[in-house]
LUMBA-910622 format. One record per residue: residue in three letters; x, y, z of N, C-alpha, C in turn. Coordinates in steps of 0.05 Angstrom, whole numbers, padded with zeros to 5 digits, always signed. Layout:
! residues N
ALAXYZXYZXYZ ...
This chain:
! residues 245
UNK-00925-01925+01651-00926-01896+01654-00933-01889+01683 UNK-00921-01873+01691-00917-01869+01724-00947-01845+01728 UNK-00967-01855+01747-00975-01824+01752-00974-01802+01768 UNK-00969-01785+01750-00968-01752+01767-00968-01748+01792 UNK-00951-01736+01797-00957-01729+01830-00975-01717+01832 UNK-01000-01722+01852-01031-01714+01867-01018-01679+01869 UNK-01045-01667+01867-01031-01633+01879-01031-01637+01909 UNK-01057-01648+01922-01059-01654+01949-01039-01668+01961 UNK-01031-01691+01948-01013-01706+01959-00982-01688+01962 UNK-00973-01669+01940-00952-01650+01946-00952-01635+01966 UNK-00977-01622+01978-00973-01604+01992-00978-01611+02021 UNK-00979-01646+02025-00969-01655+02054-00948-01645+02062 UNK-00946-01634+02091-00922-01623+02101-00912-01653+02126 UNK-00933-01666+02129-00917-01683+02151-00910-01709+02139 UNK-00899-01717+02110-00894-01744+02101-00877-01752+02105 UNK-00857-01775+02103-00835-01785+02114-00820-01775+02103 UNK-00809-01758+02090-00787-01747+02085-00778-01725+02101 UNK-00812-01713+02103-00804-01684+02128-00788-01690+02145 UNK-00786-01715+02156-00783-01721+02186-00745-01729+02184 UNK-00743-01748+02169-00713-01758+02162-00704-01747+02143 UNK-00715-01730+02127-00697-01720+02100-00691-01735+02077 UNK-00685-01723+02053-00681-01741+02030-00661-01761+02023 UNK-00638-01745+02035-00623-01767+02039-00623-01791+02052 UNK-00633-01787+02076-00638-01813+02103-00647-01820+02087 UNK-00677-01812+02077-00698-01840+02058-00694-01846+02041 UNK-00671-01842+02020-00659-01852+02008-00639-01880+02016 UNK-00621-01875+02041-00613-01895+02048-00627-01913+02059 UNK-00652-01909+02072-00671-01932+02086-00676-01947+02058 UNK-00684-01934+02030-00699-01948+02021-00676-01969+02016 UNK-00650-01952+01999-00632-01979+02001-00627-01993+02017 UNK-00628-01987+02043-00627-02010+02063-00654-02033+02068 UNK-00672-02023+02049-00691-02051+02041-00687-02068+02021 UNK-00672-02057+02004-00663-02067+01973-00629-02083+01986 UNK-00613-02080+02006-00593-02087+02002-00592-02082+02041 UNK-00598-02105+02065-00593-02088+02083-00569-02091+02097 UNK-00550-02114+02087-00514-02100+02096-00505-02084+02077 UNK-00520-02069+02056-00503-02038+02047-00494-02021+02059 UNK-00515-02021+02082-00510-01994+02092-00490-01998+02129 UNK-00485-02019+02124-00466-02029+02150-00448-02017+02152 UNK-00432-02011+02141-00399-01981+02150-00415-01964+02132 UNK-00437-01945+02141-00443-01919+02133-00439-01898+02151 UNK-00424-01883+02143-00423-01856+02171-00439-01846+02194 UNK-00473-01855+02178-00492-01845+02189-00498-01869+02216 UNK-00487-01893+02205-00501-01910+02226-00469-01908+02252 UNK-00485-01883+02273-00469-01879+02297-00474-01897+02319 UNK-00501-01887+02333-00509-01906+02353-00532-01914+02348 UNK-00532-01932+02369-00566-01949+02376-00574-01938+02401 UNK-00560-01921+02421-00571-01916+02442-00598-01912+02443 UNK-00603-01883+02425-00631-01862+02423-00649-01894+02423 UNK-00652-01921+02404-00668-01933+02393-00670-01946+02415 UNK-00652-01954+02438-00653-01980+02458-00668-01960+02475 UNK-00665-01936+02479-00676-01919+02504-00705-01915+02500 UNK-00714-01912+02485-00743-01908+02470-00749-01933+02465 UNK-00744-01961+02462-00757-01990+02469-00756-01985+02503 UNK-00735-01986+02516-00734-01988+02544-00757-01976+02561 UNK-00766-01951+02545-00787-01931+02561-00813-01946+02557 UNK-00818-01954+02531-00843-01968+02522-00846-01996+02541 UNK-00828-02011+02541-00825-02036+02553-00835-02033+02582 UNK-00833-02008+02592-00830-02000+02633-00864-01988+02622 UNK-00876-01976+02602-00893-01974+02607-00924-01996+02600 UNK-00905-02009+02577-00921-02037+02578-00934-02047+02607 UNK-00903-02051+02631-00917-02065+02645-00931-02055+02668 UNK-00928-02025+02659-00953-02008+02678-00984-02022+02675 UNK-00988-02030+02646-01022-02034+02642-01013-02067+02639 UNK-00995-02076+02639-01001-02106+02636-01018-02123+02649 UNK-01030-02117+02683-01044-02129+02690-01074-02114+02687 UNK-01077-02104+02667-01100-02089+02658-01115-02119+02638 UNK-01084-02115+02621-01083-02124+02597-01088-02159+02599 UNK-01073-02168+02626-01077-02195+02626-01116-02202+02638 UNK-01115-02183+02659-01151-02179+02667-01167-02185+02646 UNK-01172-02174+02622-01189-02167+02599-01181-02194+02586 UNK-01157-02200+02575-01156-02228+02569-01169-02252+02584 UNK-01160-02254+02613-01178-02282+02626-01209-02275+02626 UNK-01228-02255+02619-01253-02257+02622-01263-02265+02592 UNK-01243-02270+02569-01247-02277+02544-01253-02305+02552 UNK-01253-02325+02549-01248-02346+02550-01245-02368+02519 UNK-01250-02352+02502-01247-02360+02472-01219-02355+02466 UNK-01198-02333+02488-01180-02335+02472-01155-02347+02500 UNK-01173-02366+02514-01151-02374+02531-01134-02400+02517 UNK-01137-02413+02497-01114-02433+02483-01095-02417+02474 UNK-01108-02387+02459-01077-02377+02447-01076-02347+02463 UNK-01069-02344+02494-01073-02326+02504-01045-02323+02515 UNK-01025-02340+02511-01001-02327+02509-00991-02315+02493 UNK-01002-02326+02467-00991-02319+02438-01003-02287+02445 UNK-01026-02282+02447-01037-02254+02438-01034-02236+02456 UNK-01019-02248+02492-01008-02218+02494-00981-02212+02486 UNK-00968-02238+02473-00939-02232+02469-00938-02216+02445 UNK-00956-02216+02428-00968-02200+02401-00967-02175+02403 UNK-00998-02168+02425-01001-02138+02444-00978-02133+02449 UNK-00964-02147+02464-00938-02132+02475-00923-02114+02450 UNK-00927-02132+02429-00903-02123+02411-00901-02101+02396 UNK-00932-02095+02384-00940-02089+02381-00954-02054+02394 UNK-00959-02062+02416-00955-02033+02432-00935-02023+02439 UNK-00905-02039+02436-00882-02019+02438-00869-02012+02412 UNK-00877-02034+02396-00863-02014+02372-00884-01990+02355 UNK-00898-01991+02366-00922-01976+02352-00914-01950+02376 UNK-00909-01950+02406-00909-01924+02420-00877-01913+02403 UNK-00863-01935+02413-00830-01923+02398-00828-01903+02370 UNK-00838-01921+02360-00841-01911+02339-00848-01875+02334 UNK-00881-01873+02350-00889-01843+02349-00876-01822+02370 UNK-00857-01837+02391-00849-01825+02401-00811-01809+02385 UNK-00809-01836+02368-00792-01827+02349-00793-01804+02335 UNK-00808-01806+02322-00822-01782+02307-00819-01754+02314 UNK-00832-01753+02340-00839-01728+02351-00811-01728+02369 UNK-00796-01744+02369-00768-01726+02383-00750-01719+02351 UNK-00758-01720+02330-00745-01711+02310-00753-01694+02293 UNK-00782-01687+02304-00797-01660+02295-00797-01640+02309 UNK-00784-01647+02346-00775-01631+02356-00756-01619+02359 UNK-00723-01629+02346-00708-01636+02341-00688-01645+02369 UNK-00695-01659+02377-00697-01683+02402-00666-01691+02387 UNK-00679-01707+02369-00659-01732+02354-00646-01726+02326 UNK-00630-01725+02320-00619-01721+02286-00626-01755+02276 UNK-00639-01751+02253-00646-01777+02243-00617-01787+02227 UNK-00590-01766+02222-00574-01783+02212-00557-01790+02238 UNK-00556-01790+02259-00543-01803+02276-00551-01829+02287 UNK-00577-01829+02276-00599-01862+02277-00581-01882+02260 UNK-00572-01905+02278-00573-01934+02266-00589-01941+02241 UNK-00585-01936+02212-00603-01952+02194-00608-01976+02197 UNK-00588-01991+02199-00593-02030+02204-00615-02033+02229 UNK-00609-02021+02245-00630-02026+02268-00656-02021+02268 UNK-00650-01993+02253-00683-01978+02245-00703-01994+02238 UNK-00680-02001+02208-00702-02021+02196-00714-02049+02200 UNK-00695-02060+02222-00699-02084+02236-00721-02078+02255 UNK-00715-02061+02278-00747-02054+02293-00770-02043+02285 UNK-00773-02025+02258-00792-02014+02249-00802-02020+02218 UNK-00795-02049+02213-00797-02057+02178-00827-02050+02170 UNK-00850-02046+02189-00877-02043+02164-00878-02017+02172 UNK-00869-02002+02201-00873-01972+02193-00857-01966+02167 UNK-00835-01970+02172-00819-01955+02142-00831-01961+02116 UNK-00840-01988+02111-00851-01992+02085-00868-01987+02084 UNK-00883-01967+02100-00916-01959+02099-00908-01926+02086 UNK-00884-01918+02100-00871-01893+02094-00859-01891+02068 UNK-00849-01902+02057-00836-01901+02032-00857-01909+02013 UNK-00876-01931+02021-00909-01934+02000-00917-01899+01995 UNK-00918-01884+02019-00927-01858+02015-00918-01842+02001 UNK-00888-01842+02007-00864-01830+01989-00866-01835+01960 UNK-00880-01857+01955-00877-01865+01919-00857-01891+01908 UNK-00838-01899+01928-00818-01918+01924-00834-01940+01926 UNK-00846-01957+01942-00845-01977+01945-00887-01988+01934 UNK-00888-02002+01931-00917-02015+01931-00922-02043+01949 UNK-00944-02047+01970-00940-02061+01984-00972-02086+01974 UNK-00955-02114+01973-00973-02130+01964-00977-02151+01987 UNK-01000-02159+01990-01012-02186+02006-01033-02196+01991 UNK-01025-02226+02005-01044-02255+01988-01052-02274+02010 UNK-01081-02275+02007-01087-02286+02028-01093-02320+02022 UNK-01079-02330+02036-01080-02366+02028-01097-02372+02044 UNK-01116-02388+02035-01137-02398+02048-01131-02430+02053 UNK-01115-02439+02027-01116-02471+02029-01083-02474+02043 UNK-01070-02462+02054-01045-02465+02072-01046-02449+02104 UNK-01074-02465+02103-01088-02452+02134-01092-02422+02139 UNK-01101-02404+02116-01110-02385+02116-01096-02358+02140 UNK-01071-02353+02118-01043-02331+02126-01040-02316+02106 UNK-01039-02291+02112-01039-02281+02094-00998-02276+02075 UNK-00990-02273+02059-00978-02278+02051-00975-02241+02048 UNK-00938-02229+02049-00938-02203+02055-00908-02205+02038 UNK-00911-02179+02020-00886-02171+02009-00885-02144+01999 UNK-00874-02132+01984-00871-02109+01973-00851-02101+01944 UNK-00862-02084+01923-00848-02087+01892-00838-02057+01899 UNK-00815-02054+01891-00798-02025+01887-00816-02010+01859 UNK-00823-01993+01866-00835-01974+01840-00812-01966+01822 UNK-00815-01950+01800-00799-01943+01777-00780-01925+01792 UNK-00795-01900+01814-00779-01884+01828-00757-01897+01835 UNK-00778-01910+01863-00755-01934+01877-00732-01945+01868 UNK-00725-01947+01839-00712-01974+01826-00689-01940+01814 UNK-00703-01923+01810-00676-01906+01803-00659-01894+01830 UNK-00684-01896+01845-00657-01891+01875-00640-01909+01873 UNK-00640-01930+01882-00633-01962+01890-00605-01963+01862 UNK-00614-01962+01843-00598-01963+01813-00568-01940+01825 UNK-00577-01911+01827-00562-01900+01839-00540-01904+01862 UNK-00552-01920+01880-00543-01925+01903-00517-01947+01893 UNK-00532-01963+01884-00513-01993+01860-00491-01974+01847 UNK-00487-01957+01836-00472-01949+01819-00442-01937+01835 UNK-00460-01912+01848-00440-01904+01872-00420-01925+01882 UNK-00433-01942+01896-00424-01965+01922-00396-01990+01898 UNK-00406-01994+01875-00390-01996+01854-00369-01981+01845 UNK-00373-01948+01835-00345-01935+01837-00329-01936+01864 UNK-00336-01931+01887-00320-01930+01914-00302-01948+01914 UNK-00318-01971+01913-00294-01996+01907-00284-02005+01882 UNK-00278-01992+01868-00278-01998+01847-00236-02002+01841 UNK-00227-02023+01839-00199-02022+01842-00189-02017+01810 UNK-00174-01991+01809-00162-01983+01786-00137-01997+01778 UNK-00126-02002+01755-00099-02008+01756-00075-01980+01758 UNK-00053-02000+01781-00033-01975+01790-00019-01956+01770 UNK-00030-01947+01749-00015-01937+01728-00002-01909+01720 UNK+00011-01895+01737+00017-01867+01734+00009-01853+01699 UNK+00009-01829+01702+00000-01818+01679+00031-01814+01661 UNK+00024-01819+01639+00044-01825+01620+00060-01850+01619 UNK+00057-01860+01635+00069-01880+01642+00076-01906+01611 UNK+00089-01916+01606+00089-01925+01578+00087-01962+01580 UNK+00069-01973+01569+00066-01992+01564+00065-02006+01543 UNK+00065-02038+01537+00076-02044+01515+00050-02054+01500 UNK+00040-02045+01479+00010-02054+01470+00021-02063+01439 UNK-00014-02068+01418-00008-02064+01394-00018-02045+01386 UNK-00009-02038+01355-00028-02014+01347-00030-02021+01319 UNK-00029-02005+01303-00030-02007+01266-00003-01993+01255 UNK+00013-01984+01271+00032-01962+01253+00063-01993+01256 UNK+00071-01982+01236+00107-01995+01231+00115-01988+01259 UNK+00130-02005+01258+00157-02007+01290+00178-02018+01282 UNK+00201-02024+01299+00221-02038+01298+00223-02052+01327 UNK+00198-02062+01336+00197-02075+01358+00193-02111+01352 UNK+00219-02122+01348+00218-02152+01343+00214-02169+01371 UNK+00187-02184+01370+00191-02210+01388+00189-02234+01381 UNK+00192-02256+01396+00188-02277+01392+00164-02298+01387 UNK+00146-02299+01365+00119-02312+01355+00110-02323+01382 UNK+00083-02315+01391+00063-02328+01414+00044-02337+01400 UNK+00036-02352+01395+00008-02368+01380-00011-02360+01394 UNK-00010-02356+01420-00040-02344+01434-00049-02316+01437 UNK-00019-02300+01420-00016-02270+01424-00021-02256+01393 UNK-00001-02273+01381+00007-02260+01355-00014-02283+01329 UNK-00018-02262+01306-00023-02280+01289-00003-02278+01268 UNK-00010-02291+01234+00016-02296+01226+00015-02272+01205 UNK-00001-02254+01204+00005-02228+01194+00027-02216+01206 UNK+00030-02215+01231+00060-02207+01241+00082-02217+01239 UNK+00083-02233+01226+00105-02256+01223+00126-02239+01203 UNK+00149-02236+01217+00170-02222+01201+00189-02237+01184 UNK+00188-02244+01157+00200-02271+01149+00232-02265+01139 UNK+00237-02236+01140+00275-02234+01138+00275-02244+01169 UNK+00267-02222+01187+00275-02231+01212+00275-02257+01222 UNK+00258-02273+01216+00248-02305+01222+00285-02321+01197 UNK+00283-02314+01175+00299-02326+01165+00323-02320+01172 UNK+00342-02291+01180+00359-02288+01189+00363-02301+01222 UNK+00342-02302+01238+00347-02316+01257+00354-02355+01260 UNK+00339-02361+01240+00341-02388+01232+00371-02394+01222 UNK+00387-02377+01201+00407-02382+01197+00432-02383+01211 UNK+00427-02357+01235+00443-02353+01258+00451-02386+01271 UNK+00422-02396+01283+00424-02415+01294+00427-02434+01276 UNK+00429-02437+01253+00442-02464+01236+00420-02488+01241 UNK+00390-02474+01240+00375-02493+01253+00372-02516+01216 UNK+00369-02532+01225+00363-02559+01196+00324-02552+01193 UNK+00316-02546+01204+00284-02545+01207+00275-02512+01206 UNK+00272-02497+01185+00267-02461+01180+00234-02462+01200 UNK+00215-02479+01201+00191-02477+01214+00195-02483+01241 UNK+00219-02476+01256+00211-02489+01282+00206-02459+01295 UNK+00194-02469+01319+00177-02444+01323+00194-02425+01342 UNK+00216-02443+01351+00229-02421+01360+00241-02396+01346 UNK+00248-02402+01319+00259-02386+01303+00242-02364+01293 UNK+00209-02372+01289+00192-02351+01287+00195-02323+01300 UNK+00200-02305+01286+00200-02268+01298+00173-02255+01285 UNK+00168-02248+01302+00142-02216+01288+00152-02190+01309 UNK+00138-02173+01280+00144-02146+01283+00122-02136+01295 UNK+00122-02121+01320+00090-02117+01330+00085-02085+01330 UNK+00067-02078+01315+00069-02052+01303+00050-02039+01339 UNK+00063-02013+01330+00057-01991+01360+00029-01972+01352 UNK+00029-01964+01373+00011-01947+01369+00011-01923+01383 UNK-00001-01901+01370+00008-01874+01379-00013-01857+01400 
C-alpha cells in the first residue's frame, strides 16, 4: 500500500519536476530503467548547453586549485592517496557547480530542459537525478555497507509502484511504435477456416487438416478418376474446408 502524498510535501514549489516538467521526468526516469530508449528521442538535440557549463566549472576549478593542492600538502595523512582525493574534489566540485548552475539557467529560462541531451544528462548527473526522482516518489535509493570486502559501501536503487507504472507505460508505447502490422488492406479476402458449409475442395494436409474434413464422395470420385489400385493413398485424399463469415 503506497503512502499518501505529505500535504507539506505537495505544496513544494521547487521539486524536480518544477524545473524539467512532467514529461522530461518522465523520460529521465525511463532513461534509468532503459538508457538506449531514449537514443533517437526528439528531445535529445544537443550537448552543447551540458559541455559549456562543464567547460565553465573546469576554468573555475583551476582558479582555486592551487588553494586546493596547498591545504592538501599540509595534511600529511592524506599524502599516499592525495592524488586520488583531489581527482575526487575535482569531480565532484564540477559536477556539483554544473549541476546548480543548470538549474538556475532553467528557472530562469536560460535553457529549455527539452532541448537537453537525456543520455548525457544522465551520464554526468546519475546521483543528482536519482536523488530527484527519490523526491518525486519514483525511485527508492538503497546502500550496504561491506565491511568484510574492505569496507565499500555498496549503492543501488528499487523503482517504486509509481515508478514502475511510468516505466510500464513507457514499455508499452515504445512497443506499439514499432510494432509491425501485417500488410493487409481492409476487406481484403483471405483464405481461413470457419464452421459454415462451402464448396471449397482441397487437397488433405495432415499438419493442416484433420479427418473430420475429409470429403469421402470427393476423395472417392477422385481416386476413380485416377484409376488409382490403392483408395488410401494420400494423394487422393480431398476435404471440404468450411468458411467463415
Amino acid at each position: 500500500m503506497e503512502k499518501p502524498p505529505c500535504r507539506f510535501e505537495s505544496q513544494e514549489t521547487d521539486g524536480f519536476s518544477s524545473y524539467f516538467g512532467q514529461d522530461v521526468l518522465e523520460d529521465l526516469l525511463y532513461s534509468m530503467f532503459n538508457p538506449e530508449g531514449m537514443e533517437d528521442s526528439a528531445q535529445n538535440l544537443s550537448d552543447d548547453d551540458l559541455d559549456r557549463l562543464i567547460e565553465e566549472q573546469m576554468a573555475k576549478w583551476e582558479e582555486i586549485r592551487d588553494d586546493v593542492e596547498q591545504k592538501l600538502s599540509v595534511n600529511k595523512q592524506n599524502w599516499m592517496y592525495r592524488d586520488w582525493l583531489e581527482e575526487k574534489m575535482k569531480r565532484d566540485f564540477i559536477r556539483r557547480n554544473a549541476w546548480q548552475e543548470l538549474l538556475e539557467a532553467i528557472k530562469q529560462g536560460k535553457l529549455d530542459p527539452k532541448s537537453l541531451s537525456l543520455n548525457k544528462l544522465t551520464q554526468m548527473f546519475p546521483s543528482e537525478i536519482a536523488k530527484g526522482l527519490e523526491k518525486e516518489g519514483y525511485l527508492e535509493l538503497r546502500n550496504f555497507w561491506d565491511s568484510q570486502r574492505g569496507g565499500y559501501t555498496l549503492g543501488w536503487f528499487d523503482f517504486t509502484a509509481a515508478g514502475e507504472r511510468v516505466i510500464a507505460k513507457k514499455v508499452l508505447n515504445e512497443v506499439l511504435e514499432n510494432m509491425v502490422l501485417p500488410c493487409i488492406d481492409y476487406g481484403e479476402e483471405q483464405r481461413g477456416f470457419g464452421v459454415n458449409p462451402s464448396d471449397t475442395i482441397m487437397e488433405y494436409d495432415e499438419f493442416l487438416h484433420h479427418y473430420d474434413l475429409v470429403d469421402v464422395y470427393e476423395t472417392l470420385l477422385n481416386a476413380s478418376l485416377r484409376r488409382s489400385a490403392n483408395i488410401f493413398d494420400p494423394n487422393d485424399i480431398k476435404v471440404r474446408v468450411p468458411s467463415s463469415r
